[in-house]
C-alpha positions in Angstrom: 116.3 112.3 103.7 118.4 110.7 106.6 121.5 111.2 104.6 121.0 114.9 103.7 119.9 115.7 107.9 116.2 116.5 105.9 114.2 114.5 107.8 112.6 114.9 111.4 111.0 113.3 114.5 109.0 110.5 115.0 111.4 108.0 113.2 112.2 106.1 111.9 110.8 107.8 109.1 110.2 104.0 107.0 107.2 102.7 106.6 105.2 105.9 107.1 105.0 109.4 105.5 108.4 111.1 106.6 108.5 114.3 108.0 110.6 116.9 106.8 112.3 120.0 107.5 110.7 122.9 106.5 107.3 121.2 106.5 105.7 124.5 108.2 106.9 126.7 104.9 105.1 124.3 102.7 102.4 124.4 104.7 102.2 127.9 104.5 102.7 128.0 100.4 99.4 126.0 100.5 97.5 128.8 102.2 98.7 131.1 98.6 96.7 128.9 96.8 93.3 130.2 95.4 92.3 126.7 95.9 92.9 126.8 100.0 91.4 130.5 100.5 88.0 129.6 98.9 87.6 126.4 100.4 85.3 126.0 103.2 86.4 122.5 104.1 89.8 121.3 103.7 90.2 117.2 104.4 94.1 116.6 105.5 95.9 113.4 106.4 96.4 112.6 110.0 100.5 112.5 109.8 103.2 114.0 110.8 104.0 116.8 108.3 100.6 118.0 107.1 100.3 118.4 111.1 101.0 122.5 110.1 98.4 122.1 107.4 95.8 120.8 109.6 96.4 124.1 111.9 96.4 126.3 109.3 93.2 124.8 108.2 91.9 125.7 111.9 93.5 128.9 112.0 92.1 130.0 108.7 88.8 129.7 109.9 88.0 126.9 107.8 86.1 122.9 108.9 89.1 120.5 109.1 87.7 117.5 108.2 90.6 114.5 108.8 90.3 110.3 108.5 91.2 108.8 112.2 95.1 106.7 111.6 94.2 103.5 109.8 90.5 104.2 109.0 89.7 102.4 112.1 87.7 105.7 113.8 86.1 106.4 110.3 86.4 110.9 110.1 86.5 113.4 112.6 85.6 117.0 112.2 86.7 119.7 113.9 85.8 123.3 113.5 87.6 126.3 114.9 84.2 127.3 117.3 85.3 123.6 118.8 89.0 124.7 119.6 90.2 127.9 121.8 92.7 129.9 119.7 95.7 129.0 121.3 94.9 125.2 121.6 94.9 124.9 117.6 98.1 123.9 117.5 97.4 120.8 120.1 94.0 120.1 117.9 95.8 119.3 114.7 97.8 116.8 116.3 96.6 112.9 116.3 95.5 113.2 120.3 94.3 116.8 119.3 92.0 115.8 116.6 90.3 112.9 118.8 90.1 115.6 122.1 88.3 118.6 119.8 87.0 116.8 116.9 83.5 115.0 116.3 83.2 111.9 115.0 80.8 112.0 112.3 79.0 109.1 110.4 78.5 109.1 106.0 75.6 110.9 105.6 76.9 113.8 107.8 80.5 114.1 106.2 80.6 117.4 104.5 81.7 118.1 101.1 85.8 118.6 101.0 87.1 121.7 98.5 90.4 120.7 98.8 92.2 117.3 99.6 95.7 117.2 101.2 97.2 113.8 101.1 100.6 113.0 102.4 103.2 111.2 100.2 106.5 109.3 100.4 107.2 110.3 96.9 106.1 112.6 94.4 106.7 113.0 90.5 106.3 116.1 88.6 103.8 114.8 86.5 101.8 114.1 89.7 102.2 110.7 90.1 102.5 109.7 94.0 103.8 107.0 96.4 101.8 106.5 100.0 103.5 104.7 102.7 102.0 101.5 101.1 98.9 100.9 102.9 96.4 102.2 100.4 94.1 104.4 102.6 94.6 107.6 100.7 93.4 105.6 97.7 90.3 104.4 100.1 90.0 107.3 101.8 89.3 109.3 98.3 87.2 106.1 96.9 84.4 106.6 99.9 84.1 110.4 99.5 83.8 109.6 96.0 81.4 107.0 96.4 79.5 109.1 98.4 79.4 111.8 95.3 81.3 114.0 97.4 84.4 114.3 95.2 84.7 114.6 91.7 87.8 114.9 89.1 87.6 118.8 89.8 88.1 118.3 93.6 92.3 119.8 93.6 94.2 117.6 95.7 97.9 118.7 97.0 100.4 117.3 98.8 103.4 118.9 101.0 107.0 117.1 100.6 110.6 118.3 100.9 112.4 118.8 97.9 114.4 115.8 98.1 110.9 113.6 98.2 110.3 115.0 93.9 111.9 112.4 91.8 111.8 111.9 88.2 109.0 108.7 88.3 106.3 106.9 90.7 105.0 103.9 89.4 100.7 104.3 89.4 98.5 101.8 89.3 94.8 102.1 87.7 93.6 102.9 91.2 95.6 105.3 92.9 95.3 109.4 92.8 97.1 112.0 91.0 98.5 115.1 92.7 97.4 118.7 91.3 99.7 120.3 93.2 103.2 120.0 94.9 104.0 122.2 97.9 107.6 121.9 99.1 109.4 124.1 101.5 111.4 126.4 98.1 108.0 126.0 95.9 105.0 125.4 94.8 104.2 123.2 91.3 101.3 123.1 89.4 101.2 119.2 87.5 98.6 119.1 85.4 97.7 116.0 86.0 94.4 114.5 84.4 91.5 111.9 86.7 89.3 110.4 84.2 85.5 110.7 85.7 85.0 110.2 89.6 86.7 107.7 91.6 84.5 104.8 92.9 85.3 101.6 95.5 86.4 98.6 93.6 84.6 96.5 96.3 86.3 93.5 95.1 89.9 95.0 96.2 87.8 95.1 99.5 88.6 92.0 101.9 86.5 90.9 104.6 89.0 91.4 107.4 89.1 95.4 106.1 84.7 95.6 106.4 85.8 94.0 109.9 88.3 96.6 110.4 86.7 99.9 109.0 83.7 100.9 110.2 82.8 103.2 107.4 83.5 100.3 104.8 81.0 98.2 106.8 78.4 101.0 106.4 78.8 101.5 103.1 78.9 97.9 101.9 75.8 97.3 103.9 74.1 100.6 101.7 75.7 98.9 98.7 74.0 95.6 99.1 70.4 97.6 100.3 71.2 99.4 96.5 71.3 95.8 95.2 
C-alpha cells in the first residue's frame, strides 16, 4: 500500500488496520446495501478507515454502536439525537465517540443488524486477516454469547483494492466476511458460519478478564450459570 501511494495517515500503517485511499467511496458503497438501509443498529470498528462508516451510520439516522480501542472501555453507543448534525463527523472519530457516546453495560447492548469489522487483508472467499490482536474475533464471541448475533447477522468490511489477495489463512475461531466494500466495488463472498459464535473461555487468560471489563462481567455470569 506504501509502495503504490494507497495508503493514508496515521502511520505507520503496521501493526494496525491501514487506511486507504478512497476509504469514504467504500464507505459509501456500504450504504447501497439492503443490508445497511434496513438496519437499525450498525456495530463498526473504532479505526481509521471505517471512521466514514461510523458517520454515515450517524448520518443515516441509524444507533452506532462501536467497541472502545482494545476492549478496555467495553461499547459505547451513540445515537444521532446525542450528536448536532454538523458535529457527526467529530463523533465518529475515537475522541468523538467517547465525547457523544454512552457507555453502556451487557444487558443494555442492543441488537447489531449489521457488523462492520476492519481488516488488514481480505480473500474473495471471505476469509480475513485483523491487525493480529484478536478483538474482532472477541468482540463478535460476546455479542454472540449474549445471543445477540447469529450466522445470519451480515458482516462487511471496507479495504482498498490492493488489500484482496488470493488467500488468508483462518483458524477455527475467527469470522468470515459476507461482503467486501472497496473503493471500485462491492463483492458478495458467500461465505458459510456454521451455528452461532460462542467465547472459547479457555483462549481467555486472566490478564485479559483483568484487562476487559466486559470479559470480567461475563465470566462472572458464566460461573453464576455454573
Amino acid at each position: 500500500m506504501e509502495e503504490f501511494g494507497v495508503s493514508r495517515p496515521p502511520r505507520p500503517i503496521y501493526r494496525r488496520i491501514p487506511n486507504f485511499v478512497g476509504a469514504e467511496t467504500a464507505a459509501r458503497r456500504l450504504l447501497e446495501l439492503d443490508e445497511f438501509k434496513s438496519a437499525e443498529t450498525v456495530k463498526v470498528n473504532p479505526d481509521s478507515p471505517q471512521r466514514p462508516v461510523r458517520e454515515q451510520v450517524l448520518r443515516t439516522g441509524k444507533t452506532l454502536l462501536t467497541p472502545t480501542p482494545r476492549l478496555r472501555g467495553g461499547f459505547l453507543l451513540v445515537k444521532p439525537g446525542y450528536v448536532s448534525d454538523r458535529n457527526y463527523s467529530f463523533a465518529a472519530t475515537i475522541k468523538g465517540s467517547f465525547r457523544y457516546g454512552r457507555r453502556v453495560d451487557l444487558r443494555n447492548v442492543p441488537k447489531p443488524d449489521l457488523l462492520v469489522v476492519g481488516s488488514v487483508a481480505v480473500s474473495p472467499d471471505g476469509s480475513r486477516l485483523g491487525k493480529g490482536g484478536g478483538y474482532s474475533e472477541l468482540e463478535y464471541a460476546i455479542l454472540s454469547e449474549l445471543r445477540l448475533l447469529d450466522e445470519r447477522t451480515p458482516i462487511a468490511t471496507t479495504v482498498h483494492e490492493s488489500q484482496i489477495v488470493d488467500a488468508v489463512p483462518m483458524e477455527a475461531h475467527d469470522i468470515k466476511l459476507d461482503i467486501i466494500a472497496t473503493p471500485n466495488r462491492t463483492l458478495r463472498t458467500n461465505a458459510t458460519r456454521a451455528g452461532r459464535g460462542s467465547l472459547v473461555w479457555n483462549l481467555v487468560t486472566e490478564a485479559m478478564i483483568h484487562e476487559i471489563p466486559v470479559l470480567k462481567e461475563l465470566h462472572g455470569t458464566e460461573r453464576i450459570k455454573s
